[in-house]
N, C-alpha and C positions, 0 to 999 in steps of 0.2 A: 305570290310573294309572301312576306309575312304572314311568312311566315306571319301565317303571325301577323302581317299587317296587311295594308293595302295591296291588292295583287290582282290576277288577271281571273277571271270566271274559271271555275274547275275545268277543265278539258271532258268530255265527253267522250266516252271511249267507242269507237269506232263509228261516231259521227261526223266525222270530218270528213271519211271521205269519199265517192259517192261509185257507184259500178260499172265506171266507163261508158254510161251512157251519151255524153259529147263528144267522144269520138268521130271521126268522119272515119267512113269504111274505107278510104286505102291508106289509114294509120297505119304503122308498121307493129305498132306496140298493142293494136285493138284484141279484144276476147272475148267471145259469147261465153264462155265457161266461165263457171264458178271458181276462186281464184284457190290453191293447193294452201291446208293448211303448212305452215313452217317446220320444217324438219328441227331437230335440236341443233345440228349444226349450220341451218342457216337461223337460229335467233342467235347464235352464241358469235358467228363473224363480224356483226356489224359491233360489237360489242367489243369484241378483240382490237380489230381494227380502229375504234373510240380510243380506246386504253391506248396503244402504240401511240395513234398520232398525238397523243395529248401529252402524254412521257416525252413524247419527241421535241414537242414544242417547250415545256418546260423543262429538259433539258438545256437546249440550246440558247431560250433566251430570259432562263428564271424567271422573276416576280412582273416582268415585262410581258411574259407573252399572251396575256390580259389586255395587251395594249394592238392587239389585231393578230397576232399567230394563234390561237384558242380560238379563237372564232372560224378561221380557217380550215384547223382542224374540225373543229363541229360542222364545218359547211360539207367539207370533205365526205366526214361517215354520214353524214345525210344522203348524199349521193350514193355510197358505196349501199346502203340499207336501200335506198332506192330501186339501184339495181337489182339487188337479192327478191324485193317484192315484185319488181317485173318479171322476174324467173317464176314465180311464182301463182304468175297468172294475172297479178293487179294491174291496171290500166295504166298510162300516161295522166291522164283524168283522175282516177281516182288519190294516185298517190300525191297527185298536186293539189288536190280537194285538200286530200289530210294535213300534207305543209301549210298549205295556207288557212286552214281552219288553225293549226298549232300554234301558228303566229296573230292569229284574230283573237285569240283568246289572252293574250298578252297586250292587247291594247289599252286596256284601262292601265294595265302596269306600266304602260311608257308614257303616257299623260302624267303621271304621280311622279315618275322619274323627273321628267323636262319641270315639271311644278317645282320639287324641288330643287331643282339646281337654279330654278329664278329665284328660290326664296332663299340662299344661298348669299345670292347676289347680292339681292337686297336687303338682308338681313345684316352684312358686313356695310353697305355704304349706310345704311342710316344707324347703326352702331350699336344694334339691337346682341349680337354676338360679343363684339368687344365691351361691353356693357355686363353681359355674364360673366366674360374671364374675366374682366378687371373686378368684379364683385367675388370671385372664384378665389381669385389668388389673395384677395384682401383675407377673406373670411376663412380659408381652407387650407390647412398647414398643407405640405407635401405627402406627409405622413401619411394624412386621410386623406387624401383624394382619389385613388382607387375605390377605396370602399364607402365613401362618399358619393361618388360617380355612378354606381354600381344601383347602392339603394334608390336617390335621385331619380334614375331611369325606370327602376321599377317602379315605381309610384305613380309616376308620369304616365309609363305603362299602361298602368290600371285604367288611370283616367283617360285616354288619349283611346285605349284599345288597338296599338297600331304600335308594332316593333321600330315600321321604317320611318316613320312620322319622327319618332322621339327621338332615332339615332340620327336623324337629318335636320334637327334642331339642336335641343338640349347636348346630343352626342356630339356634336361638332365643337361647342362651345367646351366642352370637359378633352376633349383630344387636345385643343387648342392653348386652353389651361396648363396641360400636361408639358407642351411644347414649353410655355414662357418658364415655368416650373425646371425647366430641365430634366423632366421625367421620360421615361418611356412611354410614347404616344402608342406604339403595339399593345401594349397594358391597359392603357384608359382606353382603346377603344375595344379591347376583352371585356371591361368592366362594363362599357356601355350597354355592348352586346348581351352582357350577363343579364343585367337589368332590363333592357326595353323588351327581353326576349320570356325573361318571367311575368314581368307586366299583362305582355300581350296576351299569354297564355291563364292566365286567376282575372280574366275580367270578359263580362259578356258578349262587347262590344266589338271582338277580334272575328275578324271573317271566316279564320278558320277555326277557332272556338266553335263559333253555330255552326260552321258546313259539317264538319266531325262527327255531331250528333245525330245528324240527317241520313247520314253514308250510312252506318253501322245501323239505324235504325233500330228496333224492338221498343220504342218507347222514351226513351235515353232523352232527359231533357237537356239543356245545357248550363243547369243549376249544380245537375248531378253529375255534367261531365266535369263542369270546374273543379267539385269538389274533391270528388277521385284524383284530378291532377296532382291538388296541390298534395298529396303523401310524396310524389317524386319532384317536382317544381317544389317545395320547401324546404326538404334536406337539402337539394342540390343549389339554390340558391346561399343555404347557407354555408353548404362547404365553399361557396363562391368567394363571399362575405371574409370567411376566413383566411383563405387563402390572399384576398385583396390587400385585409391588414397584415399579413404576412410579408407580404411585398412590399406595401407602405414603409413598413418599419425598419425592412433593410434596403430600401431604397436610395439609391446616393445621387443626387440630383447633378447632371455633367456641367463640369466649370463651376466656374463661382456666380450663382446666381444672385440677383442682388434685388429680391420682392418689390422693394422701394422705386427702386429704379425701374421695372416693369411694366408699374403703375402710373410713374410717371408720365414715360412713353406713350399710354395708353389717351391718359389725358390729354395729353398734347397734341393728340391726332385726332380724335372724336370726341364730342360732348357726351361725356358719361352722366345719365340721370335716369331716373325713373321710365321718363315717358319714352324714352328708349327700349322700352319693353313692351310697350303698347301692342306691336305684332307677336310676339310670344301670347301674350294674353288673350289679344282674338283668335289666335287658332286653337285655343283650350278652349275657349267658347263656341267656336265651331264645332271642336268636335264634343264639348257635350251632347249639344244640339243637332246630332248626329248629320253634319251638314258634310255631303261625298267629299273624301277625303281630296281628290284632286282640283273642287273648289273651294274649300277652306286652305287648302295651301298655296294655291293660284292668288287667293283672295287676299291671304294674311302678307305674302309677297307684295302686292300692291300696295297695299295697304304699308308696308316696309318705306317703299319707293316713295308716298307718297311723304310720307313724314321725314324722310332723310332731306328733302328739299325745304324745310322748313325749320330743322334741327341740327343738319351737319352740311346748311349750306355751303361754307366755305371747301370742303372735301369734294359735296358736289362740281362745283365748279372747278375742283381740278383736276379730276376724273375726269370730266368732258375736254375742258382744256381749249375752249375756244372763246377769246376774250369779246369777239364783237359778236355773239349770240345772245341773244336777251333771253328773259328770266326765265321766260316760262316755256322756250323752245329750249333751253338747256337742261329746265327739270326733265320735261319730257323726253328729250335726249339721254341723260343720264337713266331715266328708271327702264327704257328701252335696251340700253346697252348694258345694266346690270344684270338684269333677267336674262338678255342673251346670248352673253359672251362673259359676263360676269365684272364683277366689281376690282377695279386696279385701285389699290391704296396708292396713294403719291406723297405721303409724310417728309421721306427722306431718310428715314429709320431703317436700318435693313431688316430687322427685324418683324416691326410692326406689318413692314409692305408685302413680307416674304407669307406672313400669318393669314391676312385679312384680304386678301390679292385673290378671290377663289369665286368660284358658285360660275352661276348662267347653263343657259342651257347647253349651248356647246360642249360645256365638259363633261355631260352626262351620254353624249352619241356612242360615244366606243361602248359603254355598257350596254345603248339600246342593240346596238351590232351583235354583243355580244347574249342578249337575251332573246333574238330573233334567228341567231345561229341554233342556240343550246333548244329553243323549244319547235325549232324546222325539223332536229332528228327526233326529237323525243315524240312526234306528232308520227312522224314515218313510222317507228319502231314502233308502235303502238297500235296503229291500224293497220299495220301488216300484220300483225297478232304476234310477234318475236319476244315484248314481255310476258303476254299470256302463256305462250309458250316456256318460256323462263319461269316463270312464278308457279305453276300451278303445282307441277312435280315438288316442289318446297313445297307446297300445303297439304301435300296427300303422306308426305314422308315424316309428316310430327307425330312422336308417339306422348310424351309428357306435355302437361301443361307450360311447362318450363320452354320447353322445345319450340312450343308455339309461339309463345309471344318473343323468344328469341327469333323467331323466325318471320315473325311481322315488323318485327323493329331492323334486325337487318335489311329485309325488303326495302322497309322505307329507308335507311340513309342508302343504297345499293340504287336505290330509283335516282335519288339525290344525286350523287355521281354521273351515275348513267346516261338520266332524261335532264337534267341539268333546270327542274322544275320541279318547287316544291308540291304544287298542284300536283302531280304526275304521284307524286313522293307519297300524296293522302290520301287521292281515288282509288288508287289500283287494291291497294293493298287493305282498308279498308271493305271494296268490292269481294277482292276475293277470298279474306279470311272470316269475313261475318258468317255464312255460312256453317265452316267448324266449328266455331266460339258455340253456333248456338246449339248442332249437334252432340259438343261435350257438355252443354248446362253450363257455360259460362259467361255471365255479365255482361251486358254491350258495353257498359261502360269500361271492364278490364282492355278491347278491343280501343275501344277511342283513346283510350290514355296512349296504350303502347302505339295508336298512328302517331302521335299527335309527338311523342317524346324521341321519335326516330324522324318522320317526314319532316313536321316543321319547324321542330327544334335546330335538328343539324343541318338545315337547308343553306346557311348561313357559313358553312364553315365549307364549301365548294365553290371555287373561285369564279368558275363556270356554274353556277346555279343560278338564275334571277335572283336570289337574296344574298346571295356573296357576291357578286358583281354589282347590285345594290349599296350594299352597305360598304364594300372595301371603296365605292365612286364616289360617295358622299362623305366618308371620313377620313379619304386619301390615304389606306392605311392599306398595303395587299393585304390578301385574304391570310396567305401561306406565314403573314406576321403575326395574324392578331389570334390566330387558332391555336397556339399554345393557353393563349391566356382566355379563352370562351369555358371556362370552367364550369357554368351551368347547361353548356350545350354537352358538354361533354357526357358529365355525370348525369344527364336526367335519363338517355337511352340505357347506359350502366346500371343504374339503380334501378328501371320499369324489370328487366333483363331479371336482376339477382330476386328482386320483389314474386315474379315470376317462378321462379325454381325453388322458393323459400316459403311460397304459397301466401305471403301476406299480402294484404287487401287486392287479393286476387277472387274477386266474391264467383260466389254462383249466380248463374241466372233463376230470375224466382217465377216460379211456374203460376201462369194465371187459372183459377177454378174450371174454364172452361177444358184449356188443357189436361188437367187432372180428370176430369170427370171424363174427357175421351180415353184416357188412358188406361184407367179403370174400365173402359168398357172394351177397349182393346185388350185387355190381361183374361177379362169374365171372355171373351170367342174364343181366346187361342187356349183357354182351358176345356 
């Protein structure tokens, strides 16, 4: 996942799945032979056939078909790739090894999913979100809230080390802002995205920050990968930046909004105060204290629950809704039922109820559906070797340095698409372009920027990726709305690209003494 943030263990490339060895011999599908590598036209079918059905589905049911036809599809060309590696020689066994390995490795990322959608819950019943917008709207003209929104998450960012952490707190509380505002909620949740996405990427603390320097290896610390980012992560943030206040300004906020009266609303349904923040502030303290992100959120959740029964009793007990339940089967009632089906506002406000009425776990399942679809094919396609196949002819066919790292960054957002994981999006391509990087003399760290500004930057912006099915769940924004406005996802692949054919801070690799000294003695034979 995050990209960028909390996400599921790299995939392992062709460890998932194993050589038909549990087979019983009157299998139909059984093979003592070594399995046929992939011809180009069986890597490029399961791919075509991905394409078609996924067109097909978002044709017929647009920004819906996230809501179970996309999943469908991806279950589909799992199968259809399935088949092609059974032609191919691979087992019943093995190809089920590599699905269910693709899906195992996604498990920490549906823990952190279901986490946050109870902190969702609980976050609106003890008034910790409405507590933000009403501080939001009080303090933040309309003007600046985009770009407001934007810096905010990057900051947050930094400290949090976690894209999805910050868009499933802070970023829900600025969409929702956006809402009472009369603004475009597509925009503030670009902005958000802009932000928690450069955060995660200029601080050390991002999973895929460290794993990046590990892949590429030659030495590459993750002092020196940060550094190198930030040349394309700070322009492009700040063309973000600009473009925010660009929108801000000519922003026209719909009907006649009346700030005053939003506030008031807000009041009158929750106790706005201070210690209504108290779960925001333990989970910044979790995660300094680098505490796994799916129990500092589980934790900061509860921790929600528990105070909304002490702070917004009265909300409490009409959420529950059952007058002869006594006190303390009611709290524990309500904090049960927010985390797992989510928090119903009952004010009377249509507004308020329509706002704050969200989270639980339940409402994050279609996404898990939909993250155990997208990486069941990308596991097949992958241990049947049909990326290897795909990828490699790209790597043998770059003649400029320009070409290259054009060609490593396509890879990754092309994986992004594809394998519908940004893990998938940072391994592959990584694995298979280190190599030339280091036969041309160039920088491991020129390599880690361009994964890093393709795989897990734009991972976000495919509806079917683990982190756009992520983030579009938790901001309730589709993916296909908020992508025009992702200006720093856009531009950070853009800029590595031109950086690349322009030759700036495109370094060389710097040859260590020992190197040199063989080399010199390789020049002294062949003379």
């Amino acid at each position: 996942m995050s990209d960028s943030g909390p996400g599921p263990d790299p995939p392992a490339a062709g460890a998932a799945g194993g050589g038909g060895d549990g087979l019983g011999a009157g299998d139909p599908f059984a093979t003592a032979a070594e399995p046929r590598p992939p011809t180009l036209l069986d890597a490029l079918l399961p791919i075509i056939v991905l394409i078609g059905l996924l067109a097909l589905t978002i044709a017929l049911f647009g920004v819906s078909a996230t809501d179970g036809p996309l999943q469908v599809a991806l279950l589909l060309s799992a199968a259809f790739a399935a088949l092609i590696a059974f032609k191919n020689g691979y087992t019943v066994a093995a190809v089920a090894d590599a699905a269910v390995g693709g899906v195992t490795s996604a498990v920490g990322a549906i823990f952190i999913l279901l986490a946050v959608g109870a902190l969702i819950g609980t976050w609106n019943m003890a008034g910790t979100i409405p507590t933000v917008v009403d501080y939001g709207i009080r303090n933040i003209s309309p003007t600046w809230l985009y770009f407001t929104s934007a810096a905010i998450c990057a900051l947050v960012g930094v400290v949090t080390g976690s894209s999805w952490t910050t868009a499933g707190t802070l970023g829900v509380a600025f969409v929702g802002m956006a809402r009472v505002l009369g603004l475009s909620d597509e925009a503030a949740a670009g902005a958000v995205i802009c932000g928690a996405y450069f955060g995660d990427k200029m601080t050390p603390l991002s999973e895929t920050t460290i794993l990046v320097p590990r892949l590429v290896g030659g030495g590459l610390t993750v002092a020196q990968h940060v550094r190198n980012m930030f040349w394309v992560a700070g322009p492009a943030l700040g063309i973000s930046l600009v473009a925010f206040l660009g929108l801000g300004l000519v922003a026209e906020p719909a009907g006649d909004v009346d700030t005053q009266a939003a506030v008031d609303a807000l009041e009158s349904a929750f106790n706005i105060s201070v210690i209504a923040l108290l779960p925001l502030a333990l989970l910044v303290v979790f995660a300094i204290k680098k505490v796994p992100p799916f129990l500092a959120i589980l934790g900061s959740a509860l921790c929600a629950g528990i105070l909304a029964c002490f702070t917004q009793w009265s909300s409490v007990k009409a959420f529950v809704d059952e007058p002869g339940l006594g006190a303390v089967a009611t709290g524990i009632k309500a904090i049960f039922a927010a985390m797992a089906t989510g928090y119903v506002s009952t004010t009377g406000n249509p507004a308020v109820d329509q706002l704050f009425s969200r989270g639980g776990m339940a409402s994050l399942l279609t996404t898990v559906w939909l993250v155990l679809a997208a990486l069941s094919f990308a596991a097949i396609v992958e241990h049947a070797g049909f990326l290897d196949r795909l990828l490699r002819p790209i790597v043998s066919r770059t003649k400029s340095r320009g070409s290259l790292i054009l060609a490593v960054n396509g890879s990754g957002i092309g994986l992004n698409t594809i394998a519908g994981d940004q893990y998938v999006a940072v391994v592959l391509p990584a694995r298979m372009f280190r190599g030339e990087f280091e036969r041309r003399g160039l920088a491991p760290q020129v390599l880690s920027r361009a994964v890093e500004d393709s795989g897990t930057v734009t991972s976000v912006l495919v509806p079917w990726n683990t982190c756009g099915a992520y983030i579009s769940g938790v901001l309730g924004v589709p993916t296909a709305s908020y992508l025009p406005y992702c200006f720093f996802n856009i531009a950070s692949p853009i800029l590595d690209v031109v950086y690349g054919f322009l030759g700036f801070k495109v370094q060389e690799r710097e040859v260590e003494p020992v190197e040199v000294q063989e080399r010199s003695l390789d020049d002294e034979r062949a003379q």
